[in-house]
N, C-alpha and C positions, 0 to 999 in steps of 0.2 A: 456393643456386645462385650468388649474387651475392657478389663476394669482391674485398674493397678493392684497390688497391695497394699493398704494405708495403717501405718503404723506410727503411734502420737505416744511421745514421754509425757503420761498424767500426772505423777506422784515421784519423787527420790526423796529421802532423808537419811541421818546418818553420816559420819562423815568419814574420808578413806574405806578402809577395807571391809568396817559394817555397814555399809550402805546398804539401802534397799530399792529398788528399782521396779516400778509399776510401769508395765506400757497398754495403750489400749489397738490393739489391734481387728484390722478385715482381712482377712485372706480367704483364699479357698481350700476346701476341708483337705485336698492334698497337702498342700502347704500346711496343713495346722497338724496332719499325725506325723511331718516329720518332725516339725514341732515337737511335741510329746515325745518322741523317742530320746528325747534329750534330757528330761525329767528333770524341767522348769515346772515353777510351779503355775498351778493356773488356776483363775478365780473368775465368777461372774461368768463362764458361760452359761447357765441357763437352762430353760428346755429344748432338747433338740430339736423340737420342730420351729420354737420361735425362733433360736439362733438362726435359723434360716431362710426366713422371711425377703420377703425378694425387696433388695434395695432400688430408691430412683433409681429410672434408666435402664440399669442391667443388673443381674444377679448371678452370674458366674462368671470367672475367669480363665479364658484362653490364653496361654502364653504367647507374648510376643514377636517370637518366630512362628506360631500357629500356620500353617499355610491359608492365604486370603480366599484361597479359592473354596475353600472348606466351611471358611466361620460362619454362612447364610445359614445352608445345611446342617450344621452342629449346631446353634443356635434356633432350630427350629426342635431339634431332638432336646434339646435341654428344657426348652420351655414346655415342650407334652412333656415331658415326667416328670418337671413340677405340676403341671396342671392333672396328669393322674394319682400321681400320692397326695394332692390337697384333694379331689374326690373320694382316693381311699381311706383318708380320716373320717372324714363326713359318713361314708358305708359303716365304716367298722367300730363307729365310735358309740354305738348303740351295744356292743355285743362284748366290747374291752375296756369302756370309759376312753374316753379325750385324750390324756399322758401316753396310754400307751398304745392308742393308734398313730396317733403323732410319734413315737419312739420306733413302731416297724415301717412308716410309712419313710423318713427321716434316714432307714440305712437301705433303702432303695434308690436316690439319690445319687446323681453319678459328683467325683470327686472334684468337679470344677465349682461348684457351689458353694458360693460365698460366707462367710459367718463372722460374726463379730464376737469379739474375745478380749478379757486382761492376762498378762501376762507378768510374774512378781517376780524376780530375782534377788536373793544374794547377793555380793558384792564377788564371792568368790564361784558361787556356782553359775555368773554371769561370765567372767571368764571361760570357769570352765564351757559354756553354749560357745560364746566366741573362737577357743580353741577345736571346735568341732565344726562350728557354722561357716565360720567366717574366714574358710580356706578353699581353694580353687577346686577340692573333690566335693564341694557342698551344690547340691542342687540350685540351679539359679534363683529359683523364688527364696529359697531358704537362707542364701547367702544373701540377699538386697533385704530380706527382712534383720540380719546379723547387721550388715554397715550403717542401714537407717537407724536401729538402734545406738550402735555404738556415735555416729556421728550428731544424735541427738543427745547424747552423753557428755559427746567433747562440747559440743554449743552452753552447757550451763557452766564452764566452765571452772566448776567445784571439782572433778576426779581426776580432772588431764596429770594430775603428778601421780599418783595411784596407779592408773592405768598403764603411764606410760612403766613406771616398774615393773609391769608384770607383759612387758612386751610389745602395747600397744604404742605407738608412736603418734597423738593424734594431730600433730603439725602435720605431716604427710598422707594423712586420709587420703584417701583419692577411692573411687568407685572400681578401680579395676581390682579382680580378682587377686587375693592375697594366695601365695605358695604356699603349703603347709603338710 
């Protein structure tokens, strides 16, 4: 029932401070509007009801402190309310078209619900997300989706000089929370 964030470097070119940075990301829809509040750019998500199509295995995300005793019970609630907004597309889709009983059915959905996304950056508005994400007041999901990126940055190892100028040190990466 419990299912990571997955986040893959598809695409960078450019080199130092014009880079551009494509990642293809899964998280869940919390995870993704605080996302957005950081005004990266974003491409390829799609339509909302496909974007959320239930992956193998499991299709939302409990956090890892979740309490155990909980996840049976919450994971039976999550599954009825996919299962009644995939019958309320099917009701309403006679009376709205397809798109947009999929788009009311879609923001009924509780926020643990999975979705697949790209995500584009700048070279500088990618700092800027990192100055924002990738410090100890950043939501846990939010910040492990920051170091994954950044530490799939330092692995191609074309920007570690760049990066490190502008603050980031990527010899020292480590996963604990950065102060900021």
């Amino acid at each position: 029932m419990q299912r990571q964030n997955f986040v893959k470097l598809s695409s960078y070119n450019g080199s130092d401070a014009a880079a551009i940075f494509t990642f293809e990301l899964q998280t869940d829809l919390s995870t993704f509007i605080q996302l957005l509040r950081h005004r990266a750019n974003f491409s390829t998500i799609g339509d909302p009801f496909v974007r959320i199509e239930p992956h193998p295995g499991t299709d939302f995300y409990l956090p890892e402190d979740f309490p155990e005793e909980l996840v049976q019970e919450t994971g039976k609630y999550l599954e009825n309310t996919r299962s009644y907004c995939e019958s309320l597309v099917k009701m309403i889709s006679p009376q709205l078209g397809q798109a947009r009983a999929a788009e009311l059915a879609a923001g009924l959905l509780p926020l643990a619900f999975q979705i697949q996304f790209s995500m584009c950056f700048f070279f500088k508005s990618f700092i800027r997300f990192l100055n924002l994400r990738y410090v100890e007041s950043a939501p846990k999901e939010v910040y492990d989706v920051a170091y994954d990126m950044l530490s799939q940055i330092r692995d191609t190892g074309v920007y570690n000089e760049v990066l490190k100028e502008n603050g980031y040190d990527l010899l020292t990466l480590e996963q604990s929370r950065v102060t900021g």
